[in-house]
GUFIVEX-536686 format. One record per residue (C-alpha): x, z, y. Coordinates in Angstrom, 3 decimals, m for minus. Layout:
% GUFIVEX-536686
((X, Z, Y))
...
END
This chain:
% GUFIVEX-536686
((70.764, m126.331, m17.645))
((72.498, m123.485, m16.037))
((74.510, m124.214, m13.222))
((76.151, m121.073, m11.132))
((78.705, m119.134, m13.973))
((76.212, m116.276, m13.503))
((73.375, m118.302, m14.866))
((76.239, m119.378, m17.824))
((76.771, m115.444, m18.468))
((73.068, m114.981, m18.188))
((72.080, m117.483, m20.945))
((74.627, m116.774, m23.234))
((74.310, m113.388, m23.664))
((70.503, m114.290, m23.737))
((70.820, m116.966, m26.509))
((73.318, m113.765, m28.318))
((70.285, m111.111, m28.064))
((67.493, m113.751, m29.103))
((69.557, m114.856, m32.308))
((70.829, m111.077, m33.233))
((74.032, m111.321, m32.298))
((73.747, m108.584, m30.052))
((71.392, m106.208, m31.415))
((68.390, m103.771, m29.846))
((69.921, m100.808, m28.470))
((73.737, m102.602, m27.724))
((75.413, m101.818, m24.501))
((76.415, m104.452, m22.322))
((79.366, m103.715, m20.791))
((80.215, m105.221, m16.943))
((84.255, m105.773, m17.457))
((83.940, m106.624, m21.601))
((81.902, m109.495, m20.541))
((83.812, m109.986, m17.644))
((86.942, m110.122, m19.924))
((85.256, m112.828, m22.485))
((84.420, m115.066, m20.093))
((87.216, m114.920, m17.375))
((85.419, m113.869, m14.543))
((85.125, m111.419, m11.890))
((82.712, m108.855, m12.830))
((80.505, m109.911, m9.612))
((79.410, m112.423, m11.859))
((78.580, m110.199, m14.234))
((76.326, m108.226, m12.323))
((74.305, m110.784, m11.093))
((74.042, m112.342, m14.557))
((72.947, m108.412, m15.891))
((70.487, m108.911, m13.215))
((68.988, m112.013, m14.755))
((68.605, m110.730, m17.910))
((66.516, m108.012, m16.949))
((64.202, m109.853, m14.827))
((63.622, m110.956, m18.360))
((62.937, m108.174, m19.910))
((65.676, m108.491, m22.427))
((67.933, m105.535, m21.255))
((66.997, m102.628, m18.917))
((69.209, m100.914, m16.687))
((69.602, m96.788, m17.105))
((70.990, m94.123, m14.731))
((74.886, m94.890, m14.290))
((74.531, m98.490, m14.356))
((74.156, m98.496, m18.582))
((72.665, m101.483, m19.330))
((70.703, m101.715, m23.054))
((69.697, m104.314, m25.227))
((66.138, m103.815, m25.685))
((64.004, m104.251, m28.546))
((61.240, m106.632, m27.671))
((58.583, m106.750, m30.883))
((56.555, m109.150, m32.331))
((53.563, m107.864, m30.456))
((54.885, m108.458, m26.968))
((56.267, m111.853, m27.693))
((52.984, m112.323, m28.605))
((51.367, m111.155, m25.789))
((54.011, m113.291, m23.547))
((53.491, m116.624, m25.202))
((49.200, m115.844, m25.110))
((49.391, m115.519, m21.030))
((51.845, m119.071, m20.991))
((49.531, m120.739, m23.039))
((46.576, m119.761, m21.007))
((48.065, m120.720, m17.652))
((50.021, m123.798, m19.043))
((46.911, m125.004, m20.647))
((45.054, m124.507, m17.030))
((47.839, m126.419, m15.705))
((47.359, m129.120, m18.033))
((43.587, m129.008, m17.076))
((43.814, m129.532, m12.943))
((46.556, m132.216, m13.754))
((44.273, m134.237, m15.635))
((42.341, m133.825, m12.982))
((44.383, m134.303, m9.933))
((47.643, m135.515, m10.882))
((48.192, m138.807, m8.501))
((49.278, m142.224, m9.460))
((52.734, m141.313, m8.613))
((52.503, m138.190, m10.369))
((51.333, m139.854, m13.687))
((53.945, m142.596, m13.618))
((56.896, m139.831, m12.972))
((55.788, m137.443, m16.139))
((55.169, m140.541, m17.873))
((59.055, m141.806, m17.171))
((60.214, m138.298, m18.305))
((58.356, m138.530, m21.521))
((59.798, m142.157, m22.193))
((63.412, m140.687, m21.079))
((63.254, m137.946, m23.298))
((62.252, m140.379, m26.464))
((65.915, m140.845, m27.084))
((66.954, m137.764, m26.417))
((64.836, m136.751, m29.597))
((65.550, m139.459, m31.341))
((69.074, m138.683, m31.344))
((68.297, m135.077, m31.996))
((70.491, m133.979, m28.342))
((69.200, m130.597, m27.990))
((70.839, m130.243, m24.039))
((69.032, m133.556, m23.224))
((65.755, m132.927, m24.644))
((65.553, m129.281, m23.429))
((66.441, m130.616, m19.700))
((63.607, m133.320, m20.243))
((61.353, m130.773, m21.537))
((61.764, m128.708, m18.476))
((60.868, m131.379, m16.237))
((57.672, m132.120, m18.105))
((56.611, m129.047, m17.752))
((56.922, m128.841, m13.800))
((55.666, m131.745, m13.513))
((52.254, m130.920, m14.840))
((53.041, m127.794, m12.899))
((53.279, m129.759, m9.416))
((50.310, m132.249, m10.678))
((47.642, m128.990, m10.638))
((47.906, m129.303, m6.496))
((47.698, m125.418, m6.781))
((50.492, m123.563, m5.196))
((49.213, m120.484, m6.576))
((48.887, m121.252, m9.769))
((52.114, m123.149, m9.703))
((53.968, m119.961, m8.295))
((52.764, m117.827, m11.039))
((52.932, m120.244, m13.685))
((57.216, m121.030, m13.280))
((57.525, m117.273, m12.430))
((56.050, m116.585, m16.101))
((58.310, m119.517, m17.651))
((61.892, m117.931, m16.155))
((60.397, m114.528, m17.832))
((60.253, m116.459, m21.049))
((63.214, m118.555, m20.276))
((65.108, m116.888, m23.268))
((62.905, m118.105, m25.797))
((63.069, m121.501, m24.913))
((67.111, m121.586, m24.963))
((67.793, m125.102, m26.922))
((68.988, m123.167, m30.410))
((65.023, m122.996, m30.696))
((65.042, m127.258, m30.795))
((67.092, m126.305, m34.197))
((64.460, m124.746, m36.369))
((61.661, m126.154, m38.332))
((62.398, m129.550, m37.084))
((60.988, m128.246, m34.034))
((62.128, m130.952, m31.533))
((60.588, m133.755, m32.917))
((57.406, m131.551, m33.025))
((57.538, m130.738, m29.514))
((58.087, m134.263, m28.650))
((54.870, m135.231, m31.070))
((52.940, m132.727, m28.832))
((54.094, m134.252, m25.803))
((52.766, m137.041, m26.466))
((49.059, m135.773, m27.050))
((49.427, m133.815, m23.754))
((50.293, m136.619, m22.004))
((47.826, m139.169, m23.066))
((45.325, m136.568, m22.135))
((46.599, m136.236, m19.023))
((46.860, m140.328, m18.573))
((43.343, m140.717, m19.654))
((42.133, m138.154, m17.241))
((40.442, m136.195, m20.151))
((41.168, m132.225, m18.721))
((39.336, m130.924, m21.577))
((41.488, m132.447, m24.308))
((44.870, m131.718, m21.948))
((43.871, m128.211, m22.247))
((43.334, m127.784, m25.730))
((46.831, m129.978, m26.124))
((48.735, m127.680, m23.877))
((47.293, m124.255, m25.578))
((48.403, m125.808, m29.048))
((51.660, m126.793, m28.141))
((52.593, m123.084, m27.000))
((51.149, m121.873, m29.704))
((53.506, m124.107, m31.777))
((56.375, m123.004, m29.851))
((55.413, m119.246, m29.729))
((55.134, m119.309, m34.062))
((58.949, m120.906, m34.000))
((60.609, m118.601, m31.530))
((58.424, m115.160, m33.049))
((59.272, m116.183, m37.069))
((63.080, m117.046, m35.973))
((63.587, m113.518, m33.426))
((61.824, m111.232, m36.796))
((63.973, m113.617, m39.147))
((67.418, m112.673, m37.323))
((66.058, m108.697, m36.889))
((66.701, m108.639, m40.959))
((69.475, m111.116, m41.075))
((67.334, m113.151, m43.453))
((66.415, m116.563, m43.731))
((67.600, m120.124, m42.896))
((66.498, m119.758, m39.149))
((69.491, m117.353, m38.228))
((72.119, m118.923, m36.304))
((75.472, m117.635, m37.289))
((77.517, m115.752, m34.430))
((80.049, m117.942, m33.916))
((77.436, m121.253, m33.288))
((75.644, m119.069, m30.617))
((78.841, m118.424, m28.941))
((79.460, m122.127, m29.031))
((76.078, m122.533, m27.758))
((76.681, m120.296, m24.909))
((79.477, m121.698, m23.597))
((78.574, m125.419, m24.098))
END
């Protein structure tokens, strides 16, 4: 959950450019922004800053900052490299994760049960993050623990909560949870990696069929502009 207002600005402008709300090629403009959400425009900047560590927007001479149009191939190519070194995390954790390690992701998972159950998207996406790290942490790999959260903040964007929305996609994630986890619990790192590399695949078919879906304005996966705003905010 974002917690500075910059991180706020950040991720809702972010969950606006991943549902087409603000399209390809839009400027983003430091005191319009700074107007809509009451702020300073120091804020702002740091929150423009984010966003293109993410690759969503790219900053041009002058200080223009553009939308930018991020295709079906590269999301494609982003979600292959997370599954790949998610699904190595998964391995080494099977492998290494201690007894304290297995009870904590074990708690999470149980925690996040009701969250699911109760469909509350803000819950279950917190949980979800802290699943993840924690098979992160459980690889005893600095390394490949560095790399691996640097990639996730890249693809932070695409795994804003509106994505929990689609395709019942919450209660599938929580499904695959499960699977990842029992590998994990039964020490089994083959099986963990195979459950971890089908899981992102799962999540990379949602958030690439919902990104092209909004790029036409077609389909029941678009979120109108006015529940993203709320979403932003929130």
């Amino acid at each position: 959950m974002p917690s500075t207002i910059s991180e706020q600005i950040s991720q809702g402008l972010a969950d606006r450019i991943v549902s087409g709300v603000i399209r390809p090629g839009e400027k983003l403009e430091e005191q319009v922004i700074a107007d809509e959400f009451k702020v300073s425009r120091t804020p702002v900047r740091d929150a423009l800053r984010q966003l293109a560590a993410t690759g969503l927007v790219e900053v041009r001479p002058h200080k223009c900052v553009k939308v930018v149009d991020i295709g079906e191939d590269l999301l494609h190519d982003m979600f292959e490299t997370m599954g790949e070194l998610e699904a190595l995390c998964a391995k080494l954790s099977a492998q290494r994760m201690n007894a304290v390690e297995r009870k904590k992701i074990e708690m999470i998972h149980h925690e996040s049960t009701e969250y699911a159950e109760a469909n509350n998207e803000q819950s279950y996406s917190d949980a979800n993050e802290q699943f993840h790290h924690a098979i992160y942490e459980g690889t005893h790999n600095s390394s490949l623990q560095s790399i691996t959260e640097s990639f996730r903040r890249r693809l932070a964007p695409f795994r804003a909560r509106i994505f929990f929305r689609i395709s019942n996609r919450m209660q599938s994630s929580f499904s695959e949870h499960e699977i990842i986890l029992d590998a994990i619990l039964s020490a089994d790192p083959k099986r963990a990696h195979k459950a971890m590399r089908n899981h992102v695949a799962a999540s990379s078919l949602n958030v690439i069929d919902y990104v092209m879906a909004t790029r036409t304005g077609s389909g029941e996966q678009t979120v109108s502009a006015a529940e993203t705003a709320t979403t932003a905010k929130d």
